[in-house]
Structures are given as structure tokens and as C-alpha cells.
C-alpha positions as CSV (number, residue, x, y, z in Angstrom):
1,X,282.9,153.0,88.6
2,X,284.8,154.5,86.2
3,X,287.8,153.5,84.0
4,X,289.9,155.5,85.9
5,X,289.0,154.7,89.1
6,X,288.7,150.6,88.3
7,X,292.8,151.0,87.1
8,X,293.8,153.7,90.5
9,X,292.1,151.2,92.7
10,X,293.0,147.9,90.5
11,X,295.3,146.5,93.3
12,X,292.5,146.7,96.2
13,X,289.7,145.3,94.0
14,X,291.8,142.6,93.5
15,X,291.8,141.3,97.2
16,X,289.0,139.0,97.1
17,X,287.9,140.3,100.9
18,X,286.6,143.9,98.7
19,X,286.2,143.2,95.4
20,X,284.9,145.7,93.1
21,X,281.6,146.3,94.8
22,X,283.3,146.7,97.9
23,X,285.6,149.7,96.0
24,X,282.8,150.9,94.8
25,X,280.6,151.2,98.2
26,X,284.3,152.7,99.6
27,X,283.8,155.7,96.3
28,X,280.4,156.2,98.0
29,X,281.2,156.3,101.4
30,X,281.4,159.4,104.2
31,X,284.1,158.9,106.6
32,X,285.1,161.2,110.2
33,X,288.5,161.4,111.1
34,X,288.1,163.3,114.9
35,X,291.7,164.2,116.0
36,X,294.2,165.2,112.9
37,X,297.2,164.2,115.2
38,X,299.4,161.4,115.0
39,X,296.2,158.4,114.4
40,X,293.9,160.5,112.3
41,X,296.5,162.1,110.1
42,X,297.2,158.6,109.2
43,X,293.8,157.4,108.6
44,X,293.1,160.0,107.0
45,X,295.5,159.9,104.5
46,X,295.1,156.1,104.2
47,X,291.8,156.5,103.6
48,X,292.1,158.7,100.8
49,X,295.0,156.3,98.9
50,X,291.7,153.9,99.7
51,X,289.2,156.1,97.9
52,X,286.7,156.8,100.6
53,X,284.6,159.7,98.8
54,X,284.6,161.6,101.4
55,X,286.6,162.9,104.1
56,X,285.8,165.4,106.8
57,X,289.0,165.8,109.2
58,X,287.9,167.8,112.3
59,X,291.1,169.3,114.8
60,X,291.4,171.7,116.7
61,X,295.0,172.4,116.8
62,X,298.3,173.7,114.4
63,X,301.3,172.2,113.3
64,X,304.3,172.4,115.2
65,X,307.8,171.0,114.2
66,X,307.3,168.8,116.8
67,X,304.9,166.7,115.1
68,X,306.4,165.9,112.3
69,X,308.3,162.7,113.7
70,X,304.7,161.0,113.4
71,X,302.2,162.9,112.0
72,X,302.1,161.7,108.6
73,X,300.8,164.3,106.4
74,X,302.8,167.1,107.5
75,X,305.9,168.7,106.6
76,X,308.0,171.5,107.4
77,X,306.2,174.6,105.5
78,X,303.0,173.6,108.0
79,X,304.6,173.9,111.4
80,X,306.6,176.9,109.9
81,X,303.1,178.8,109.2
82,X,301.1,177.4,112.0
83,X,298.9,176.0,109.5
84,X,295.8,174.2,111.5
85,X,296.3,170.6,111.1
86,X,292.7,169.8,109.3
87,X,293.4,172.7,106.6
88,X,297.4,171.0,105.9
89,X,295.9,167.5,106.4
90,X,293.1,168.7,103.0
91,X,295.6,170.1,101.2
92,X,297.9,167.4,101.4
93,X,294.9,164.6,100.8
94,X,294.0,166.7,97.8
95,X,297.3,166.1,96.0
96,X,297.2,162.5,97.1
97,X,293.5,161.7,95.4
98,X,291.8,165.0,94.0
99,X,288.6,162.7,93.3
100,X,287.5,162.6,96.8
101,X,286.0,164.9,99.1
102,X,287.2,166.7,102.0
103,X,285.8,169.0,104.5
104,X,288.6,170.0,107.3
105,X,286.8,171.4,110.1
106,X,289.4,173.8,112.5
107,X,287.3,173.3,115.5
108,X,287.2,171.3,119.1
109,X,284.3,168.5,118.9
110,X,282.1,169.2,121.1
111,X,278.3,168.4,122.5
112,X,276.9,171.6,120.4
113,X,278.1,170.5,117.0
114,X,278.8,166.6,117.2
115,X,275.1,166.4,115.4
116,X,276.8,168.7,112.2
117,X,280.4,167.2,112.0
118,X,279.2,163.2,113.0
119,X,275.8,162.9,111.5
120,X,276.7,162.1,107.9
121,X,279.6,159.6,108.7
122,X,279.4,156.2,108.0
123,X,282.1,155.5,110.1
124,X,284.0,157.2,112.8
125,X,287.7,157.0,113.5
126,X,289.1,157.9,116.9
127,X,292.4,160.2,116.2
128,X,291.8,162.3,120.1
129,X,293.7,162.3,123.2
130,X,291.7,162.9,125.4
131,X,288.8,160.4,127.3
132,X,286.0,163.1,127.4
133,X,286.2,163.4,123.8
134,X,286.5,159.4,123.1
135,X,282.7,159.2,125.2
136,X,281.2,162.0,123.4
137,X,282.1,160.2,120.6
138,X,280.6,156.8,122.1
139,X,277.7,159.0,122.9
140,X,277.1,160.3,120.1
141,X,277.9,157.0,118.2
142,X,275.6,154.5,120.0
143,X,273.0,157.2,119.8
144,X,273.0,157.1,116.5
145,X,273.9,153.5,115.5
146,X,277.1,154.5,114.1
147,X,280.3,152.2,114.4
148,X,283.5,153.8,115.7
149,X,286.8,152.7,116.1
150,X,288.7,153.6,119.2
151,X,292.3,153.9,119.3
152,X,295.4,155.4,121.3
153,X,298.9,155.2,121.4
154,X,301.8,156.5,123.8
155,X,305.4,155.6,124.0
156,X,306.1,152.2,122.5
157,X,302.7,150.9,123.4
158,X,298.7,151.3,122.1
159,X,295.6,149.6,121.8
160,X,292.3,149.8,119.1
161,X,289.0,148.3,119.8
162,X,286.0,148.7,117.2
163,X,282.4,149.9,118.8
164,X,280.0,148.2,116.6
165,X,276.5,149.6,118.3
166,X,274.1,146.6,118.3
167,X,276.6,144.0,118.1
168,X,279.8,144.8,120.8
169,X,280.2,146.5,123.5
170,X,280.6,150.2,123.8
171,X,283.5,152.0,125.3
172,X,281.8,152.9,128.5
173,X,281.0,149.1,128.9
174,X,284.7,148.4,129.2
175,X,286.1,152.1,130.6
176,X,283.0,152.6,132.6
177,X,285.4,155.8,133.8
178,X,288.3,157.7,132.7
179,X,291.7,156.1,134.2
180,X,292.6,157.7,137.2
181,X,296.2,159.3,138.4
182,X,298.6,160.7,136.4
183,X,298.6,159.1,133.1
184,X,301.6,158.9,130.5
185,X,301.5,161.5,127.5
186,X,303.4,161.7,124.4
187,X,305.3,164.4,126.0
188,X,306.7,162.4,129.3
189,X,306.6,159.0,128.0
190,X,307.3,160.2,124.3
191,X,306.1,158.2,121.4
192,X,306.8,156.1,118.3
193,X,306.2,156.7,114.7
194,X,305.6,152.8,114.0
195,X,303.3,152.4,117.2
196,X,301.3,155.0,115.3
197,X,301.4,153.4,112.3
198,X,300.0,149.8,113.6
199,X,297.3,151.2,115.7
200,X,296.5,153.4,112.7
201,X,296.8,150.4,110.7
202,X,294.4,148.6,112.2
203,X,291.8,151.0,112.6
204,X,291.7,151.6,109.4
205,X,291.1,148.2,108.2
206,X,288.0,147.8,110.7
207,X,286.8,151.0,109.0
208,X,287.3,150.0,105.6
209,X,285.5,146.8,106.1
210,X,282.0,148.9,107.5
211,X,282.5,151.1,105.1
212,X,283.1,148.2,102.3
213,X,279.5,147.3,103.6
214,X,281.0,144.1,105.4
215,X,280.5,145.2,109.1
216,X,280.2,141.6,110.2
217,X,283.6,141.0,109.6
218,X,285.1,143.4,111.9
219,X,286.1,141.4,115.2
220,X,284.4,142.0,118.6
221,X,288.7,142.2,119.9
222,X,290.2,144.7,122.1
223,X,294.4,144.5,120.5
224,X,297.6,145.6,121.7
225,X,301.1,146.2,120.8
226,X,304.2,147.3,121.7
227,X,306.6,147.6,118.9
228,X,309.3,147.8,120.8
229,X,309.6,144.6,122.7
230,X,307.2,142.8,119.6
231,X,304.4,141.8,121.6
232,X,301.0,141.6,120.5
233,X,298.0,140.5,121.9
234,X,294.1,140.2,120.9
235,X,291.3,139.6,123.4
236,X,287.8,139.2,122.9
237,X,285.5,142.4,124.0
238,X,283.1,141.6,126.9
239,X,279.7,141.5,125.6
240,X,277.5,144.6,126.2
241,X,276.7,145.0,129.4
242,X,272.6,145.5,130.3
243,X,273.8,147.8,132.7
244,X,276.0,150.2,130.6
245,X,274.8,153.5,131.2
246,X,275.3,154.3,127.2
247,X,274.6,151.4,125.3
248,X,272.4,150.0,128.6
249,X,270.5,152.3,129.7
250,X,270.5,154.4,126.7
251,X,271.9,157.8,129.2
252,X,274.2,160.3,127.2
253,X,275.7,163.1,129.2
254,X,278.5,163.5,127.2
255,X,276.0,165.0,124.3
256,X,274.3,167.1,126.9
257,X,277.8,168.7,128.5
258,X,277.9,172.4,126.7
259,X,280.4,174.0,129.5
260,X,283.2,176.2,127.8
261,X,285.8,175.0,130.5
262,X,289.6,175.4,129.9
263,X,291.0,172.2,128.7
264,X,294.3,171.1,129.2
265,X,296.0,170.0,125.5
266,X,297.1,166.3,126.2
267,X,301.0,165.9,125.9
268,X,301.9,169.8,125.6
269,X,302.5,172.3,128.1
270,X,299.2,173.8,127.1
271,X,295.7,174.8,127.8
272,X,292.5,175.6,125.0
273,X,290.6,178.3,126.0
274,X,287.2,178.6,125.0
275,X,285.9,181.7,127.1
276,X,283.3,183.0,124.2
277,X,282.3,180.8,121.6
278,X,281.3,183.9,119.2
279,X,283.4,184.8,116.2
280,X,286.9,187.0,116.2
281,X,288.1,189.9,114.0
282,X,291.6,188.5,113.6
283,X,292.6,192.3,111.7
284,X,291.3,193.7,114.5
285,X,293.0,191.3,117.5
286,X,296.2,191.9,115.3
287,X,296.2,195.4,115.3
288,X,295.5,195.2,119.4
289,X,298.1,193.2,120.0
290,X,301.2,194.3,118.0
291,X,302.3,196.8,120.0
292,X,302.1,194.5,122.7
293,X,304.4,191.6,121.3
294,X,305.5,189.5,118.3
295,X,302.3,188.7,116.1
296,X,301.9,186.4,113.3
297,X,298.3,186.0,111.5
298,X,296.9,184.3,108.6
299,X,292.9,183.6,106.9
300,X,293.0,180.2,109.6
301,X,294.7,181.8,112.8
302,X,296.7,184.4,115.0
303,X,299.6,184.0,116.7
304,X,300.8,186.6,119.7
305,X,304.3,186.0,121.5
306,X,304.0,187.8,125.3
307,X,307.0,186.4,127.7
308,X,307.4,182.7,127.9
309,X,303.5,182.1,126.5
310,X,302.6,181.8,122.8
311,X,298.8,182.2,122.4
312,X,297.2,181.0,119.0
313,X,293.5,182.2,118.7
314,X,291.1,181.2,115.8
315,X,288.1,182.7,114.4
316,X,286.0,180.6,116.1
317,X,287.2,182.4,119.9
318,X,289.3,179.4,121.0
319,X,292.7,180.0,122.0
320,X,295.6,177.8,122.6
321,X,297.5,179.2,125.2
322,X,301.2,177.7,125.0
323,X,304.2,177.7,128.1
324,X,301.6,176.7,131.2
325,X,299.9,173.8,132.6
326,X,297.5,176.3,134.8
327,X,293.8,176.4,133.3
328,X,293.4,179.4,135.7
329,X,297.0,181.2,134.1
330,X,295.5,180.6,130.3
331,X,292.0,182.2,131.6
332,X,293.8,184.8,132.6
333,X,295.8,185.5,129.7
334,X,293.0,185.1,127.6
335,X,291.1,187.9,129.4
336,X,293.8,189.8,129.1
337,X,295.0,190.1,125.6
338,X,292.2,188.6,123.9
339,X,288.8,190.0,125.7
């Protein structure tokens, strides 16, 4: 460890629980942040004040002025630009700690590139909204051996629990399925900055203790809050159940899925779109579309204004297709003006 480094991090070597060779295991570490939303943009900036050497921040989405009530490392200039939220989320982490490394990956997570974006992490934190994402994750990570920390949060209320494979249970083990029924979002239950921050919290600790090299200290506990009424509660996680089909049974589906459906964008009157997973000509798609409607484009993505919908598409061939609901509405749209 270097001078530098010993003084920037004096405080945390301090704590007797990391200690300098703790810090310096941290300077070595690789740590995936999977959702740069309200969670992940505070782990990831957490991490970084931490020194985690390196970062790579995977979203697939852009910041809207709507975020920025909870999502920690953005400000205005970002939602005014349309920035993606992985690209703001480096650029901010770079001016926080220009030591460590960061990769920010403008893509949806998915069973073709899990292998790429997860298979160098030491630890993986849960920043998604969505369940399908939360078991590829599991999939991937008990695959692999790799702890995760799962995490959500919605109105006043949210809950973190640490998959340790080997030692706890898994996520399938304690949501063998996706809740059913219409489930509160962000955008009809709303949601609170400091619920954010105290799931966020937490899940960062467990991740700082893996990647300190102390997994055995992170607790087999599934906790909840609610900030507004002040309640908190911690349970102990079932043990792993022989008959999980993941951590069981040793089945992972969720690495296997490789359908390009439409996908509803959790809390948003929106749908992705990912028709054709080849590349885009944004100059090209611009010059299409101008005469068509209000276009704004940049090196990260395109913005086209048609009516009531607002339809971001990235080099990659997603699209985010904003003002419906309808999966069959944004496939539609996307044939249309985007091919």
C-alpha cells in the first residue's frame, strides 16, 4: 500500500474489524454493481470512497430528472443530456477516487453476457428491479461460487439478504418464485431517499467484509426496514434447501434464457425493446428520423420524440420506448421508426 493510499484510507484501517490488510485486499478487489439505479448508484459510489480497485457498473438505462431525489451520483447536467446512468455513474466515481478502476457497461444483463460482465467479480451487488434479473444473477452466482447481495426497496420499506454459495441459502431457496399480482413500484407506491440509503448501507458492508477477505463474518439474516415508522427487523435465513432447484439441484435456466422479449421497465410507463441485438448507426437512425420528429443524439444514445412516446435507442439495438405500458405498442413502434 502506498503512502498515499495508507493516509486516503487512514480512518477505515483504523476500525479494527479491516485493518490495513483488509484495505489492502479492498485496493485489490473486483466488485459488480448490476442495476445503476437508486441501490447501485449508492454502492457504487460507496464503494469507491472505500477503495475497491475496481468497479464495473452495468445499466441499462439514462438519467431522468426524476431520479435525482435518490440516485446518488447524479445531477442535473445527466438527466439534461440523457447521459446513460453507468457512463454518469464513472464519471462521477472518477472525480471521487481517480485510483480505482471502472468499467461502466450501458447494457441489459442478460444470459449471453453474464459470463463477460460477472466472471471477474469478487462480489456482486444487487442494484435491479426486476426478479428475472435477481435469479440470473443467483444463477449465475451459485454457478460460479460467487457471493451476492440481494437488495430492494419501494416506498418507505426494503429488505437485503447476502447469498453466500456454500454457506446460506440462495435466493431461489427462499423466493422459490417471483411474487405474484400486482406488486408496488417506485412509481405507484413512490420511494424514499433514506430507505435507499439503509438498504444500500447494508449491502455494502456485507460486500466490503467478502471482499476484505472476511466472508465468515457476513450474517446468514434476511433484514428489514421501514424508515418511516422506525422499525427494523433481522431473521435468520433458512438453511439451504436439498431441494432448491439452484443451489439443490444444481438446474440454472435463468443462464440458459436467450429470448429477446420486450420487457416492461419497473416503476416507469415504459417498455425495453430488444428486437435485434446487432449494432446501430446512430448518424444514420438520426438522419431517418429527423424529419419525422424531435431528435437528440450523442456517442452513448439517440433520442426521437413521435406524439406522446419518447424512444431512446443505443448502439447496442435496445430501445426504451417511453409513454406506454403495452409490450406489443413498443414492438410496434420499434418496427416502425427504428427497423
Amino acid at each position: 500500500m502506498s503512502p498515499a493510499e495508507r493516509e486516503r484510507y487512514s480512518r477505515q484501517i483504523l476500525f479494527a474489524g479491516l485493518g490495513e490488510r483488509g484495505q489492502q485486499a479492498l485496493i485489490r478487489s473486483h466488485a459488480v454493481v448490476a442495476g445503476c439505479g437508486a441501490l447501485g448508484s449508492f454502492q457504487a459510489g460507496a464503494l469507491a470512497r472505500a477503495g475497491a480497485g475496481t468497479l464495473t457498473i452495468i445499466d441499462r438505462d439514462y438519467v431522468e430528472p426524476s431520479n435525482l431525489q435518490r440516485q446518488w451520483l447524479f445531477e442535473e447536467a445527466d438527466a439534461a443530456a440523457a447521459l446513460p446512468k453507468a457512463v454518469a455513474a464513472a464519471r462521477r466515481i472518477n472525480a471521487i477516487n481517480s485510483a480505482i478502476r471502472v468499467r461502466a457497461v450501458v447494457a441489459d444483463l442478460t444470459a449471453e453476457n453474464a459470463a463477460e460482465l460477472l466472471g471477474e467479480a469478487n462480489v456482486i451487488l444487487d442494484g435491479t428491479d426486476n426478479f428475472d434479473a435477481r435469479y440470473l444473477i443467483n444463477d449465475f452466482a451459485v454457478s460460479r461460487g460467487k457471493p451476492w447481495i440481494y437488495g430492494a426497496a419501494v416506498g418507505s420499506y426494503g429488505v437485503t439478504m447476502p447469498v453466500i454459495p456454500g454457506r446460506t441459502a440462495c435466493l431461489r431457496c427462499v423466493y422459490p418464485q417471483a411474487p405474484s399480482g400486482i406488486q408496488p413500484t417506485c412509481e405507484t407506491a413512490g420511494v424514499l431517499g433514506p430507505v435507499v440509503a439503509a438498504v444500500a448501507s447494508l449491502q455494502t458492508a456485507d460486500a466490503m467484509k467478502v471482499l476484505a477477505g472476511r466472508p465468515e463474518l457476513v450474517r446468514a439474516r434476511i433484514a428489514t426496514l421501514d424508515v418511516w415508522d422506525g422499525s427494523l427487523r433481522q431473521i435468520g435465513m433458512p438453511p439451504p434447501d436439498p431441494d432448491c432447484p439452484c443451489c439443490g439441484r444444481r438446474e440454472f435456466p435463468y443462464l440458459e434464457d436467450s429470448a429477446l422479449e420486450p420487457v416492461r421497465m419497473c416503476g416507469r410507463n415504459a417498455v425495453q425493446v430488444r428486437e435485434r441485438p446487432g449494432p446501430i448507426d446512430l448518424s444514420e437512425l438520426r438522419a431517418r428520423l429527423e424529419p419525422l420528429g424531435k431528435v437528440n443524439v450523442n456517442e452513448f444514445a439517440l433520442r426521437f420524440v413521435t406524439g406522446p412516446y419518447e424512444i431512446t435507442v443505443f448502439p447496442d439495438g435496445r430501445a426504451i420506448v417511453k409513454g406506454t405500458g403495452d409490450t406489443g405498442v413498443a414492438r410496434s413502434l420499434y418496427a416502425r421508426y427504428v427497423g
